[in-house]
C-alpha positions as CSV (number, residue, x, y, z in Angstrom):
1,X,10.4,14.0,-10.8
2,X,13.5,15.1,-8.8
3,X,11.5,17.2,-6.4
4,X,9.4,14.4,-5.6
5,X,11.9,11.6,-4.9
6,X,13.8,14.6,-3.2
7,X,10.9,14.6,-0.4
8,X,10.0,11.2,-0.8
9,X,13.9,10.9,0.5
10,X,13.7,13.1,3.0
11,X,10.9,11.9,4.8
12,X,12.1,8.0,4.6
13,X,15.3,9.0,5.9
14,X,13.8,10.8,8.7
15,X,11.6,8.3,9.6
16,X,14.4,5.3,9.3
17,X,16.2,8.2,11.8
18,X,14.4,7.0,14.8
19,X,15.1,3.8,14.9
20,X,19.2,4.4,15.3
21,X,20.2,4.0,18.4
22,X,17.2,1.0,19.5
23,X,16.4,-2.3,18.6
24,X,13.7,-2.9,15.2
25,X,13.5,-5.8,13.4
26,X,13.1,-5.3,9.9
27,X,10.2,-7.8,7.5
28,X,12.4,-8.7,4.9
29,X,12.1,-9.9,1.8
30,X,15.3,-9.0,-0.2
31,X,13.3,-6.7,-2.6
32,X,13.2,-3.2,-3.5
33,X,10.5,-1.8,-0.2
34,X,12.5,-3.2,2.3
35,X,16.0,-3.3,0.7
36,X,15.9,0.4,0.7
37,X,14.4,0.8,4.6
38,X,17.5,-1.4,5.1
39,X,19.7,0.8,3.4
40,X,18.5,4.1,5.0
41,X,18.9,2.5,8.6
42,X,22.6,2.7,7.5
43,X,21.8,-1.3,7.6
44,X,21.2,-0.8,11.2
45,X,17.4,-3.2,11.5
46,X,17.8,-6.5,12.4
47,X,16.4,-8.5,8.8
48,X,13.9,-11.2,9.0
49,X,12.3,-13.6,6.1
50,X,10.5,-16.5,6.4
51,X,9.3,-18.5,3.5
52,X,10.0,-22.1,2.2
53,X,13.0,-23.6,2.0
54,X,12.8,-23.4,-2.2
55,X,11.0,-20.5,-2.2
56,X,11.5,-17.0,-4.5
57,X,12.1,-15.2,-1.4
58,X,14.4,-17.3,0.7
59,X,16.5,-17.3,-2.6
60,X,16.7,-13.6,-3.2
61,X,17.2,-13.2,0.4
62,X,20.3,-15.8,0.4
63,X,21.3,-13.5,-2.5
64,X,21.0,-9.8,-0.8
65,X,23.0,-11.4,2.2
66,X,25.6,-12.1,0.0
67,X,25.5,-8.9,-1.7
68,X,25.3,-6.6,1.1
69,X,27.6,-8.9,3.9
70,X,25.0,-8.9,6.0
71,X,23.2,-11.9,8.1
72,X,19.4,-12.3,7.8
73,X,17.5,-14.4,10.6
74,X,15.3,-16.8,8.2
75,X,12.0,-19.1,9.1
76,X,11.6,-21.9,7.1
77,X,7.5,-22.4,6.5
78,X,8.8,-26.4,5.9
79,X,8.9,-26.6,9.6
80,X,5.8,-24.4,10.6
81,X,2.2,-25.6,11.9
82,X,0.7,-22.7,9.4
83,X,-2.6,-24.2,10.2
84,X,-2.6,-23.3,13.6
85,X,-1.4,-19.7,12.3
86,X,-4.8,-19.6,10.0
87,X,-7.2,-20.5,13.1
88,X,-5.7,-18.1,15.3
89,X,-5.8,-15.2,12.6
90,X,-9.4,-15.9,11.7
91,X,-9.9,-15.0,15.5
92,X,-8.5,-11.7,15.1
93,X,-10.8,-11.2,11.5
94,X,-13.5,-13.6,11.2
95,X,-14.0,-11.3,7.7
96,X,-10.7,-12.3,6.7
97,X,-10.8,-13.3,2.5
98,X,-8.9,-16.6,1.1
99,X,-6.7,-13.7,-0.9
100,X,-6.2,-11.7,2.0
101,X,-5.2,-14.5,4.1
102,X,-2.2,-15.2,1.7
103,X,0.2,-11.8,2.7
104,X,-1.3,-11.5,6.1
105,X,-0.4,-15.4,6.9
106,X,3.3,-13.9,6.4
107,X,3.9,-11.0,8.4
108,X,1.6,-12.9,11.4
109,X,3.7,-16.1,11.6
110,X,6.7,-14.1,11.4
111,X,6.0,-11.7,14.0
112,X,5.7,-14.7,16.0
113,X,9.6,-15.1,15.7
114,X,10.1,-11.7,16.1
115,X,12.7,-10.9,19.0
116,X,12.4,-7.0,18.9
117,X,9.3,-5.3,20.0
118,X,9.6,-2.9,17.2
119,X,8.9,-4.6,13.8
120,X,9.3,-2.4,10.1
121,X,7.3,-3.2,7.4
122,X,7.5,-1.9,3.4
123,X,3.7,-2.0,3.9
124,X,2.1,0.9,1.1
125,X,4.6,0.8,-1.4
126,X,3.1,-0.9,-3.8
127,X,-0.3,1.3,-3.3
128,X,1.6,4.4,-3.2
129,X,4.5,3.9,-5.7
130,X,2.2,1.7,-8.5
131,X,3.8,-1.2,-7.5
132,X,1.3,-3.9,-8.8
133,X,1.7,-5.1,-12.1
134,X,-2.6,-4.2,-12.7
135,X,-1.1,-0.3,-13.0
136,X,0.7,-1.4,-15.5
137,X,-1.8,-3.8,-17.7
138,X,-4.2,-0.8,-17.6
139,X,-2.7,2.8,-17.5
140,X,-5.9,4.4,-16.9
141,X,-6.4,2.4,-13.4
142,X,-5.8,4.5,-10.5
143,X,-4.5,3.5,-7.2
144,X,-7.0,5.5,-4.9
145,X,-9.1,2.6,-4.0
146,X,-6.1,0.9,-3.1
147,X,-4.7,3.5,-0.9
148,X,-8.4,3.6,0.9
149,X,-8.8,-0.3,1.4
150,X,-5.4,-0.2,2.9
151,X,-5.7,2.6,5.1
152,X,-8.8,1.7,6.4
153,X,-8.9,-2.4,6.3
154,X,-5.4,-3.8,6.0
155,X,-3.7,-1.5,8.5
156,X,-5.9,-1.4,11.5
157,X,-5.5,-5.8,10.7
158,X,-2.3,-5.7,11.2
159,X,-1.8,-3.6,13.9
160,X,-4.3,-6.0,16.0
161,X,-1.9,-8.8,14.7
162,X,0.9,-6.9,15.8
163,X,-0.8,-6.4,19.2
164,X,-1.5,-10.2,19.3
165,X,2.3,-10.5,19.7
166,X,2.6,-7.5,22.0
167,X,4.8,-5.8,18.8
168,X,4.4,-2.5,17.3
169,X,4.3,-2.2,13.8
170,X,6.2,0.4,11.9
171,X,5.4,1.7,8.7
172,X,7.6,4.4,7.4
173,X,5.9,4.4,3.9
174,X,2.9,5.5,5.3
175,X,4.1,8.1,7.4
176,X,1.8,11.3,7.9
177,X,4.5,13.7,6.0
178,X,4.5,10.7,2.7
179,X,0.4,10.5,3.0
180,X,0.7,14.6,2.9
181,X,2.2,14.6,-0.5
182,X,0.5,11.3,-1.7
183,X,-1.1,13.6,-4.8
184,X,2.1,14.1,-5.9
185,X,3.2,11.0,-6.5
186,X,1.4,10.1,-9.9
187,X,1.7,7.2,-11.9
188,X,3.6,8.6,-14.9
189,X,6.4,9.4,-12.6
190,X,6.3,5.6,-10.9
191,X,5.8,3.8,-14.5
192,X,8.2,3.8,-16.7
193,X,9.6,1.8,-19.5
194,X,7.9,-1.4,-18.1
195,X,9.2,-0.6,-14.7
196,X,7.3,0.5,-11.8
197,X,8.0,2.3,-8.3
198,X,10.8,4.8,-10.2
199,X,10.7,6.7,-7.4
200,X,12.2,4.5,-5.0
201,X,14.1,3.1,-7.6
202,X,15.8,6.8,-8.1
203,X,16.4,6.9,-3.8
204,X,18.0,3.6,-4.3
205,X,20.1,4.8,-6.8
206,X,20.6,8.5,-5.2
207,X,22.4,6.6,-1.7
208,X,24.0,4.0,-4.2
209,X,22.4,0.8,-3.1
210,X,23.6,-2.0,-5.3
211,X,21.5,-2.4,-8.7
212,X,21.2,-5.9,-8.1
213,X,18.6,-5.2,-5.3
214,X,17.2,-2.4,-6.9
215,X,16.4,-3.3,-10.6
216,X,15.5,-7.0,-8.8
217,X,11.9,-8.4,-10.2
218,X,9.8,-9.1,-7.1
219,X,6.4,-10.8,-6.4
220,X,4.2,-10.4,-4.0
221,X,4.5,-11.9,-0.1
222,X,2.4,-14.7,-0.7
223,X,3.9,-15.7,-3.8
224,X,7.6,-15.4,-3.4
225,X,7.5,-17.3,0.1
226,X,5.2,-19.9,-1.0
227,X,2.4,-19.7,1.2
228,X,-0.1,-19.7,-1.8
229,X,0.6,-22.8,-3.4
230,X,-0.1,-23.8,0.7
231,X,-3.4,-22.5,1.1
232,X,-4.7,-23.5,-1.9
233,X,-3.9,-26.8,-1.6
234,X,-4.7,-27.2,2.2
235,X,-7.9,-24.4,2.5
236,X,-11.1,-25.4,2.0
């Protein structure tokens, strides 16, 4: 375990490295992924969230501000056209599923607000880490599939979304030195006492983030924001 989350470190941190000095906004949702890309930065991103007004996410981000000092530039989805959003990103994937749609409807709008050119994701944490709670309901469920479909469908998405903006899209969890080692990070040291991701949870508490953030129950994008209860109401 320790040798693991010893290069898992390493690698973050040298990867949150290059963006000292320069401007990078950071996608963020007050959880554990990007709570700890925070951290290493030496709190050095510039934090973004957008969700509803009395969303999951809006609240733990108004918490993690509190927390950590810190100021966190928020979108409110109360006062977005997300419609508009939908039709545009259906131009850039026609293929595009109602499911998919959900976390990808997030990151696109808020790119949109976006100052910074530079824009860092926690994108492949929950693939790489057993982040979803399927890992787990069934402990003989492997993430491999996962890893592929992300690799090889989600990412090359949402760099075109990125490009739509004229942004590049960071992902520091799916660095080549992480994907290197990506056989070493198993499931029974990520699952654990009904917790998942223990590897980042042991970084977090290796550079002494608060436990608040770390030990923090989190769902997914399109959940905690609210943009689900959205689409399924308003998507035919």
């Amino acid at each position: 375990m320790n040798e693991v989350v010893d290069e898992v470190y390493s690698y973050l941190k040298s990867e949150m490295e290059k963006t000292k000095g320069q401007s990078y906004a950071l996608a963020y949702s007050g959880g554990l992924d990007s709570s700890l890309l925070f951290a290493l930065s030496d709190y050095k991103l510039i934090p973004y969230s957008l969700g509803f007004s009395d969303s999951r996410d809006i609240e733990n981000v108004d918490n993690s501000s509190l927390i950590l000092n810190i100021h966190v530039k928020k979108i409110y989805l109360d006062d977005v056209d997300i419609n508009n959003y939908i039709d545009e990103l259906y131009k850039i994937d026609k293929k595009i599923t109602k499911l998919e749609l959900g976390y990808e409807l997030v990151l696109f709008i808020l790119m949109d607000y976006i100052s910074e050119k530079r824009v860092v994701t926690g994108q492949g944490a929950d693939e790489l880490f057993y982040g979803y709670h399927r890992f787990m309901d069934s402990p003989n469920l492997r993430n491999d599939s996962y890893l592929n479909r992300l690799l090889n469908v989600t990412l090359p998405r949402e760099k075109k979304m990125a490009e739509y903006y004229d942004k590049e899209l960071i992902t520091p969890y799916l660095s080549p030195d992480i994907l290197k080692i990506r056989y070493k990070i198993t499931r029974d040291l990520n699952i654990y006492n009904n917790k998942n991701k223990m590897v980042l949870r042991e970084i977090a508490q290796k550079i002494n983030m608060p436990e608040e953030l770390y030990n923090r129950n989190k769902t997914a994008a399109q959940y905690g924001s609210g943009i689900n209860k959205f689409i399924l109401k308003n998507l035919k």
